[in-house]
N, C-alpha and C positions, 0 to 999 in steps of 0.2 A: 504494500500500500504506500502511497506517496505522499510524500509529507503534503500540509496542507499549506506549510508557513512558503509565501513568495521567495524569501532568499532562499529556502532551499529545492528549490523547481526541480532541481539533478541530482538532489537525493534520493536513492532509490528503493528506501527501506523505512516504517514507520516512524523511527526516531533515530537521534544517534546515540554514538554510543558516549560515555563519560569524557569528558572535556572534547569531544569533536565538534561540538556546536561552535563552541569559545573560539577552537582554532579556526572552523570557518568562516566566523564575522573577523577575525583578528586578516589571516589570507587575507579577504573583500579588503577592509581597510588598507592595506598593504599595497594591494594591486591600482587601488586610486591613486594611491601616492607614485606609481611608475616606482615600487621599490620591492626588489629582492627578499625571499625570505630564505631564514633558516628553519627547517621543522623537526627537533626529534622527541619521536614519541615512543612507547615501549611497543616491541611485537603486538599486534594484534588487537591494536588501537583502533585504525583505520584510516593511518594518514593516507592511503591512497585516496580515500572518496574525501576526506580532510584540503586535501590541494585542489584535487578533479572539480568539485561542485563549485566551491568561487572561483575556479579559472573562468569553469566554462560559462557560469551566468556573467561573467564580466565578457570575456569573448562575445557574448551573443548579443549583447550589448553595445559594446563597442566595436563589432566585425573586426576581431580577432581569431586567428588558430591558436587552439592547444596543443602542444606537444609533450606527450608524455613518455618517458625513455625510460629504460636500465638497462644492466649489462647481465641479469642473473635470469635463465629460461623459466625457472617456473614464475616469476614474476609476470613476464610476458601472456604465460596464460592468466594471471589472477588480470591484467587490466583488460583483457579481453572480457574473461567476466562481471567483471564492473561495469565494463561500457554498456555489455549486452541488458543490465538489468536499471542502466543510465537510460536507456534508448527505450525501454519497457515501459517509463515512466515519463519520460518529457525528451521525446524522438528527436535524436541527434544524427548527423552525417560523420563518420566514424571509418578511418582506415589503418589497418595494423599493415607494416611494412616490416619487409625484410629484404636483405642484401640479393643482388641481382644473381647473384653463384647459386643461393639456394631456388632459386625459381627459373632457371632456363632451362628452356625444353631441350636444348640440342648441347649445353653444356659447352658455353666459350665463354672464353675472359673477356674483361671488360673493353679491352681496345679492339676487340674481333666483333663486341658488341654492336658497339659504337662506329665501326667500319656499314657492319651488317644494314644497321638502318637507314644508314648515309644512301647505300646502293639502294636499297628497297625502297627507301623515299623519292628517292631517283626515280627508278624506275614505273612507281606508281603515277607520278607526276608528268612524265612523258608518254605510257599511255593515256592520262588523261586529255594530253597536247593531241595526240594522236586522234581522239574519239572528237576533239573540240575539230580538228581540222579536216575530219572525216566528214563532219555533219555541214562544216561549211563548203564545203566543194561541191555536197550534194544540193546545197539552197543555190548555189553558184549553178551548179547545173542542170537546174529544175528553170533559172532566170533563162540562162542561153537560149534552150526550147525553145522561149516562149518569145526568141526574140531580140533580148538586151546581149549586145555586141560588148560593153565593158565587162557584165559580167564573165564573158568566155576568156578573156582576156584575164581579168581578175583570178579564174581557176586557174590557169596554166600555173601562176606563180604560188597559188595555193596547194597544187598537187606538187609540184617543185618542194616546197616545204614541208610536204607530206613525206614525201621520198626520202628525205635529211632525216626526218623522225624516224620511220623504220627504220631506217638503217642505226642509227643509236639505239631503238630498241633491240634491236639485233644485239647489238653493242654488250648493253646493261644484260642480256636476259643470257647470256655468255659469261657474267661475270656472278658474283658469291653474292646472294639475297637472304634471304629468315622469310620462310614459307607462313612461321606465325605472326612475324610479324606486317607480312605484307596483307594477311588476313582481316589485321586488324585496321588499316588501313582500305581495305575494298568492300569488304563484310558493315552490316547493322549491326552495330555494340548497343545499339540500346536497353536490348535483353540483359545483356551481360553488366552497365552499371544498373538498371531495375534492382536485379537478382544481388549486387554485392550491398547496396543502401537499405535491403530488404531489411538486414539484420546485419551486425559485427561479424566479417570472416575474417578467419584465419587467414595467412599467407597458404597455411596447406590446403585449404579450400579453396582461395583462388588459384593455385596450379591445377586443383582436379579436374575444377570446374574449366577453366580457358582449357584445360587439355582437353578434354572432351569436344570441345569445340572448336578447333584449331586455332587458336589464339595466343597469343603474348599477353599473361597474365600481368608481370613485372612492369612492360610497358604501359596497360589500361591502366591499372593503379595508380602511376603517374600520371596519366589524363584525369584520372578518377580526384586526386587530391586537391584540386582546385576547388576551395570555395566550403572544403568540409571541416567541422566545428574541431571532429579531435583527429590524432594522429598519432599511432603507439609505434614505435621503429628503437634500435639498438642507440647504445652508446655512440656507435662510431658516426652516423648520419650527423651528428653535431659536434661531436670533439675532431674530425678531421676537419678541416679548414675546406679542402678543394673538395668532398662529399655535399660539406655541408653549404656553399653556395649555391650548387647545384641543387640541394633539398628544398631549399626556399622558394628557388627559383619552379622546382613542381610545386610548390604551393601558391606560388603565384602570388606571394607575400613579402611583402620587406618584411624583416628583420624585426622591425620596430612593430611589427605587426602580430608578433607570433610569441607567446606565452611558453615559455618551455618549465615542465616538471620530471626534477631527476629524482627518482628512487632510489634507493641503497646509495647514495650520493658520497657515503664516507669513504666508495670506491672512485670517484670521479679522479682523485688525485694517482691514484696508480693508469687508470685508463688514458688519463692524458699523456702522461710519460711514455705510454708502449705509443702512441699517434704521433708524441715527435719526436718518437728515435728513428735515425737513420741509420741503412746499415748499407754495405756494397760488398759482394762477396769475389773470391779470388776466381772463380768461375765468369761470371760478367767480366771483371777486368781482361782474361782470357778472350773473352767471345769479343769483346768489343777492338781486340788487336788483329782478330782473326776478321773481324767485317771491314776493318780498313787496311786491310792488309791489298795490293795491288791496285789501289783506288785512286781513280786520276782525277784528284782536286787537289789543291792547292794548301787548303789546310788538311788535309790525311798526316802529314808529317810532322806538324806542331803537335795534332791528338795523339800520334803515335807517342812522339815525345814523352808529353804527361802522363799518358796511360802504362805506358813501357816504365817508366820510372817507380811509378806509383805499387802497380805489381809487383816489383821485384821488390822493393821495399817491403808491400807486404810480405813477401815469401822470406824475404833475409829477418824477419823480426821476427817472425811465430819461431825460423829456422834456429837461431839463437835463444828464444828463448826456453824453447824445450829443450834446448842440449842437446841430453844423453837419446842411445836408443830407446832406454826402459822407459824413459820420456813420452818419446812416441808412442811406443807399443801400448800406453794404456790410452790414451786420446780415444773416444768412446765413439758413438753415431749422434747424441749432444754438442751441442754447442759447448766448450768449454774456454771460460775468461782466461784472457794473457795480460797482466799489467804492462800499460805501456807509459801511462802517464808521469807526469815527474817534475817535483815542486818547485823546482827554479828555473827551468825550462820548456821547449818544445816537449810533445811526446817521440817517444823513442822511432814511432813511424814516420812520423814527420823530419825528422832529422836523417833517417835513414833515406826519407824522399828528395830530401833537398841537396843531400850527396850523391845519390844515381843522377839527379835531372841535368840535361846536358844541353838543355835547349835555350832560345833569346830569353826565357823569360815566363814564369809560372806563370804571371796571372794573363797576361797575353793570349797564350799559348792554349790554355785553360777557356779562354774564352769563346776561341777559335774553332777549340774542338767542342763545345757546347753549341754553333750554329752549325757547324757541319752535324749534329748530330739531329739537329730539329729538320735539316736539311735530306737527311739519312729517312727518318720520322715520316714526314710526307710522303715519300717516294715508294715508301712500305704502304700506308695508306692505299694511295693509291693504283699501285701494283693489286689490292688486294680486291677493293674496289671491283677493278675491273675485269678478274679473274685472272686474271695472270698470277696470282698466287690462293694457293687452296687454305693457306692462314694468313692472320695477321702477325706479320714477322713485330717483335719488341728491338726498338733499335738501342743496342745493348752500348755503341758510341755514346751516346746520349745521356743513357742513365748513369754512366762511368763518369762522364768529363761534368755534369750537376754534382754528384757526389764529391767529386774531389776540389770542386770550387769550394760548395759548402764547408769540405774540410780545411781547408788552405782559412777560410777568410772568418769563419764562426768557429773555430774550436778551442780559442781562448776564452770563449764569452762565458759568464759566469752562468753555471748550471749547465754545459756542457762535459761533458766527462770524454774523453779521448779514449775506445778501447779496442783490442784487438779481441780474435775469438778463432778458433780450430773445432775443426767435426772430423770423422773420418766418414767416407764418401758409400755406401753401402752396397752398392754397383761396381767399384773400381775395387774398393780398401786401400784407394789413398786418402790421405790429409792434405786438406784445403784448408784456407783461411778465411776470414772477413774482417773488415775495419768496422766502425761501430760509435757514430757520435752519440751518446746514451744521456738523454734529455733529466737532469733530476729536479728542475723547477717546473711543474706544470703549470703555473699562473700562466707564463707565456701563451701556454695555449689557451687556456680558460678566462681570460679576463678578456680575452675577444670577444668570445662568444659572449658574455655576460651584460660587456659595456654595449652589443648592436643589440641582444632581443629587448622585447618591450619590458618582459621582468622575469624573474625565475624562482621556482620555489624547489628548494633540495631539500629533501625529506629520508630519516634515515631512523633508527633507534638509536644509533651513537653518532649524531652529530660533533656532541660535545668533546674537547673545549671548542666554543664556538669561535672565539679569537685564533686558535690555531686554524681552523677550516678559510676563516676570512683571509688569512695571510697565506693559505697555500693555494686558495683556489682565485685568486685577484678578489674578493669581493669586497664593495665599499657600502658602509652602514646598512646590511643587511638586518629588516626586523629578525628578533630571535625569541622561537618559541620551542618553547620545552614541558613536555606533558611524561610527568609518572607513569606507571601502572594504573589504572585508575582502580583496578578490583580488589576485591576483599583481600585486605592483609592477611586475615588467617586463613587463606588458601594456597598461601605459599611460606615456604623456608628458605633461607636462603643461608646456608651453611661455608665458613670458612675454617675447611679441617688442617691441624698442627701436623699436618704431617713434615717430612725433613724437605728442606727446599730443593726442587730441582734443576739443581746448574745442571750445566749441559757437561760437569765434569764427575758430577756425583750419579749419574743417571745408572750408573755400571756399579753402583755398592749396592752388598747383594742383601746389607739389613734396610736398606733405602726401599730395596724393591720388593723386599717381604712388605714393611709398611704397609705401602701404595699396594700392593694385590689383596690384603688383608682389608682393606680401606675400602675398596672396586668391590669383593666380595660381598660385603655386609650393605653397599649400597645399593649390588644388584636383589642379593636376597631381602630386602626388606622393603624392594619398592613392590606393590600390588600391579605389574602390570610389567609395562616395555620401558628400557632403560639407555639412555644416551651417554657415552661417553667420548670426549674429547681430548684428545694425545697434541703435545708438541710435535709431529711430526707420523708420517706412518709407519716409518720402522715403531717408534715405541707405539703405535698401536698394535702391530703387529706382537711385538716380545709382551704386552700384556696380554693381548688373545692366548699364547701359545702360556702362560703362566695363569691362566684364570681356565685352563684347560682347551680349549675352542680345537689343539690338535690332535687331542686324545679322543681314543675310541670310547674310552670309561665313562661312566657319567660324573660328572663335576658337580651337579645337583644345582645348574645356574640355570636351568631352561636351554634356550637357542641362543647360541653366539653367533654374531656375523659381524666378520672383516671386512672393511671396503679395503680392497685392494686393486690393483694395476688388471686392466681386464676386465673387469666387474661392471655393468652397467650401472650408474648410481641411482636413476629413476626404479629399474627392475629392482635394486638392491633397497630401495626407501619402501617401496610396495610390497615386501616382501617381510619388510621390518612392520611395519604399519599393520600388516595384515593378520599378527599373528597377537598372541594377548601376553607371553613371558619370553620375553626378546631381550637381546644386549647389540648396542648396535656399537662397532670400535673405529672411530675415523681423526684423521687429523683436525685438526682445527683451522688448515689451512686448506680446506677440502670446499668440498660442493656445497655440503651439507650443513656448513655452519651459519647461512643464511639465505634469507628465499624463499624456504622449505621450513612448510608449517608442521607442526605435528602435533595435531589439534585433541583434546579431550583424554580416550583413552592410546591413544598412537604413542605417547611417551609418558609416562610419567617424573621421573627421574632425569635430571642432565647432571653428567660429569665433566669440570675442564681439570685436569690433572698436568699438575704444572703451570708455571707463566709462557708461555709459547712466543718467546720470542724469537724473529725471522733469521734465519742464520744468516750471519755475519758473511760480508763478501764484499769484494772492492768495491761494489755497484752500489749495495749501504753504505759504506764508508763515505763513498761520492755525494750519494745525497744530504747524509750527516754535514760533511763537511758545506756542500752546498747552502744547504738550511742556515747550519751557523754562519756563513755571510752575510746571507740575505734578510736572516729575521734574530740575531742575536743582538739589541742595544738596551742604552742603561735602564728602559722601562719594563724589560723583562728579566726579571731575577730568575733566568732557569737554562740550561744547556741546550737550546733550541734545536740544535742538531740529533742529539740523542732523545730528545721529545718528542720532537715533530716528526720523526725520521723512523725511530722504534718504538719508544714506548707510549705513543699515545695510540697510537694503530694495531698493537699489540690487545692492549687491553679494551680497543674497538672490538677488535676480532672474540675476545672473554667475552664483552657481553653480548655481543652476536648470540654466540652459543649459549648464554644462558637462557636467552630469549627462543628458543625452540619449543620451551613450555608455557604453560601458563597462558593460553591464547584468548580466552574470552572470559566473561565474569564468572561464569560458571564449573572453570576450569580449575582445579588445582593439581600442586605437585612440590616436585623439594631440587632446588637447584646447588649443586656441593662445586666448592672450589678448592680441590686441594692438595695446597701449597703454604707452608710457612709466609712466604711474603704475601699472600692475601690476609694474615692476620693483622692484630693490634700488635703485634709482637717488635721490640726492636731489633728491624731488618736495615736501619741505616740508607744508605742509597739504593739498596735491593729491594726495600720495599715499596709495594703496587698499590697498596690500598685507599693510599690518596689521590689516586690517578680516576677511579670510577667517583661520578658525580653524587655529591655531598648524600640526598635522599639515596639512593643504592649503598652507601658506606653505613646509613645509618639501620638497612636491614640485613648487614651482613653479621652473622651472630659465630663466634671463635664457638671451636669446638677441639677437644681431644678425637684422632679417631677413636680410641674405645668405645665411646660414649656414643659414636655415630647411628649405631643401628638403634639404640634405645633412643633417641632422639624421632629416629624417622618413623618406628615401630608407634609411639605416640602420635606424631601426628597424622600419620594416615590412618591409624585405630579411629582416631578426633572423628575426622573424614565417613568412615564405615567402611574403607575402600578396599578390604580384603574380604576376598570369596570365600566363606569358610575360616577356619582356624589360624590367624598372623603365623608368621614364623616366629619361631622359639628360639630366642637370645644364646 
């Protein structure tokens, strides 16, 4: 039933729930202001319909789009279900978008795409010349008959022009077109947007549905998005730059016109860094010596230059750095890091490049081979165009001599990291390399986007500290709203067990790991139902499995243990867990499952995070660390910004992520255990986490001895009534 109250028109359910009212008048005022918000609220609040309904009553209002993104799949299905039960209630135009790879029928990349339409646009447009010039030769000589001497005259030069067409249709219908998409160009789509506005589809529904009718789904969708209220698509439609001018440009919207809301947002900061890393591998550098290798231009020889240099540099720096043969020999089918960077100078490939280069002059030279390359570019195009090639060749000159500008002229710029990288080749079993500018300030990217759309709302359960999110993701005085739990406190516990701290050096003592199995033991046995636990990492979920028994044929008396392991599908593997009623489910905390992914009522009861799960350390942290402390350490903040901003705030993001897998609605309860010495009140000194989660969550985290642990949970779920038959016996 639909609310009756005017502001909330696209809400789609009798009321809301506990503080989402507050937040959606707070939003509305927000969005009059043309200002940005922060929103975090606990799992299972409802900030999606919390941003959704004042975007869109101000959109509809103001002829605005919504745009609503995240980067985690099962999300993508819940705002499909939101809109669907949006559109039930106060009927919206609504399209859910995905990348052009998962939707094409015949499976080409984007610039074989992008060729493909060129020709087929082509060619539809010159038969149409053709039908236009057919029909006038026949009024032409229907006139002559009848007598008119100009007009006989007039055909001549009309079938003349007629002749020039076929022969180019000739031409085109010789060369490489998209049968679906010429379809959709000669074909009545009107069925086809009737049928998609009918209701909220899927991206999989509109592949089914255009397949069955020889159509280009990917391409209508882009006709289709003009003029419609919402729009659900990935992360990357807006955190790439060159994606997302073109996204707008299918909406048919400036910037200033388009409302964008990010979900799990406290991921936006990693998502932008993987969008403006660049990388160039020793493979390209190869191919692009091997395309200009015998080529009669004038600049072939400056690009050879640079490129010839640039490669050998790469090969002599991975060559040296790995040494020895036992060096090589373990170099895996991974990418694995080479430091190359270096604090008083150039990086070691750079220096290595500017001693091979033998040429007038880098950036010349560099330049030279970047228009021979656009040069190169076209020629492919067009070759492809016209059939004269059965793909679209990538002009590999091109992408080389861009790359190694960028490197020569940005790789001192702060928050650029200089690095190199080795894989072994799985085809050959040799060792190749890449260079690798590794982006660690995201604002770059994100304070674009921020400062062109009309306003943004990021919404997450761990926004907070919201001063750190404002200074990594560009944003300026963003409103900042923050919503509890809002349901019964005595439906939840939130326990922080004394167990021995786990560094990453005591993890192998073997009374540490009696502890913690003793600990896992009594919290599996004494939950009534399915139980979540959370590892630093998957090995140690794995050495818990196999010590909580999960390898033994024996009965361990835990119920069903399940491993997410390498191989394992995680949606089979969550369905599997969910569906059963005494489960232990054992995954990293750096995994699928630590958000996204509800596990509502009786599906979990119990969440374990065992350990502080900090990200292992690696030059790549280090870079950002050090990055961070440049950019955001001065005298008004008393804290090591690097090692805050960098690990330990996104650390204990990620803790409460997973704690929040329970506890989903008011009527839900359960017991969420953290344990690790440094979640307590304990003096941990700089080790400890405790004052890292916001002030209300410190204030319901209650220290416990393990001992005490099962008699603690045995009580409150007795409270509850939540055991079938007889509790377990202490």
């Amino acid at each position: 039933m639909a609310a009756i109250d005017d502001e909330l028109r696209f809400f789609p359910y009798a009321e809301p729930y506990p503080n989402q009212r507050e937040a959606i008048d707070r939003i509305a005022n927000s969005l009059d202001q043309r200002r940005d918000v922060l929103l975090e609220g606990a799992p299972g609040t409802g900030k999606t319909l919390s941003a959704l309904v004042p975007a869109l009553a101000y959109a509809r209002e103001h002829d605005k789009t919504v745009v609503i993104t995240t980067n985690v799949h099962q999300q993508m299905r819940q705002f499909v279900a939101d809109a669907r039960a949006i559109t039930d209630t106060e009927p919206i135009r609504a399209v859910v978008f995905k990348g052009k790879k998962q939707m094409c029928h015949i499976d080409v990349g984007y610039q074989e795409c992008q060729s493909l339409r060129d020709t087929t646009r082509e060619l539809v447009d010159t038969e149409q010349d053709k039908a236009e010039l057919a029909a006038r030769q026949q009024e032409l000589l229907d006139a002559s008959k009848e007598g008119d001497t100009s007009a006989t005259e007039a055909r001549s030069a009309v079938m003349d022009e007629l002749d020039s067409v076929e022969d180019e249709l000739d031409e085109l219908r010789g060369g490489n077109v998209c049968d679906y998409y010429y379809n959709n160009l000669t074909d009545d789509t009107d069925d086809f947007f009737a049928w998609l506005f009918d209701d909220v589809r899927t991206p999989d529904d509109v592949y089914k549905y255009a397949d069955q009718q020889g159509l280009c789904g990917y391409e209508l969708l882009k006709e289709g998005m003009e003029g419609v209220d919402l729009v659900v698509c990935n992360y990357h439609h807006l955190l790439d730059p060159m994606i997302r001018e073109q996204f707008f440009r299918w909406l048919d919207r400036d910037p200033s016109d388009v409302i964008t809301v990010f979900d799990e947002a406290h991921n936006i900061e990693g998502a932008a860094r993987d969008h403006a890393t660049r990388t160039l591998t020793e493979n390209t550098l190869q191919s692009a010596l091997d395309e200009l290798e015998d080529l009669d231009d004038s600049r072939a020889e400056p690009a050879r230059n640079v490129i010839g240099a640039f490669l050998a540099a790469l090969r002599s720096t991975y060559d040296d750095a790995l040494g020895s043969a036992y060096a090589r020999e373990q170099v895996g089918d991974n990418w694995e890091d080479i430091t190359v960077a270096n604090a008083d100078r150039r990086d070691d490939l750079t220096l290595a490049f500017l001693q091979r280069y033998e040429g007038t002059g880098i950036e010349i030279e560099t330049e030279l081979a970047v228009q021979l390359g656009k040069v190169l570019d076209e020629e492919y195009e067009q070759a492809y165009k016209n059939g004269e090639a059965t793909t679209r060749a990538e002009c590999q000159t091109l992408q080389a001599a861009t790359f190694i500008n960028t490197w020569m002229s940005e790789g001192t710029e702060l928050g650029q990291h200089p690095m190199v990288g080795v894989r072994r080749d799985g085809a050959t079993d040799e060792i190749y390399g890449r260079a690798e500018l590794y982006t660690c300030i995201p604002r770059e990217v994100t304070r674009e986007l921020f400062d062109e759309v009309y306003a943004s709302v990021l919404m997450s359960a761990t926004l907070r500290p919201f001063d750190v999110t404002e200074d990594v993701l560009g944003l300026e005085s963003p409103a900042r709203l923050a919503y509890e739990l809002g349901y019964p406190e005595d439906h939840r516990r939130t326990y922080a067990v004394d167990v021995p701290p786990l560094f990453a050096s005591e993890r192998d003592d073997h009374e540490t790991q009696e502890t913690i199995t003793a600990t896992l033991r009594d919290a599996i046995r004494f939950t009534p139902g399915n139980t979540l636990l959370f590892f630093p990492s998957y090995s140690e979920a794995d050495r818990y499995y196999d010590r909580l028994g999960g390898n033994s044929v024996q009965d361990h008396g835990l119920g069903t243990l399940m491993l997410d392991e390498s191989g394992t599908s995680t949606e089979e593997l969550r369905q599997r867990f969910v569906d059963s009623d005494d489960a232990t489910l054992l995954t990293s905390l750096w995994g699928t499952l630590t958000e996204g992914v509800s596990f509502d009522g009786d599906d979990a009861r119990t969440v374990v995070v065992v350990g502080v799960p900090y990200p292992q350390l690696s030059e790549r942290m280090d870079a950002v660390q050090d990055a961070y402390n440049r950019a955001y350490s001065d005298s008004r903040r008393q804290r090591d910004a690097g090692w805050a901003y960098a690990v330990e705030i996104p650390t204990v993001r990620k803790t409460r992520q997973a704690l929040g897998r329970v506890i989903r609605s008011p009527d839900d309860f359960g017991v969420r255990i953290l344990a690790d010495r440094r979640y307590t009140s304990a003096d941990m000194g700089k080790y400890s986490v405790r004052d890292s989660f916001p002030v209300e969550e410190r204030e319901e985290l209650v220290d416990i001895d393990p001992a005490k642990l099962k008699f603690a949970m045995l009580n409150f779920y007795q409270d509850h009534d939540a055991y079938d038959g007889e509790p377990p016996q202490p």
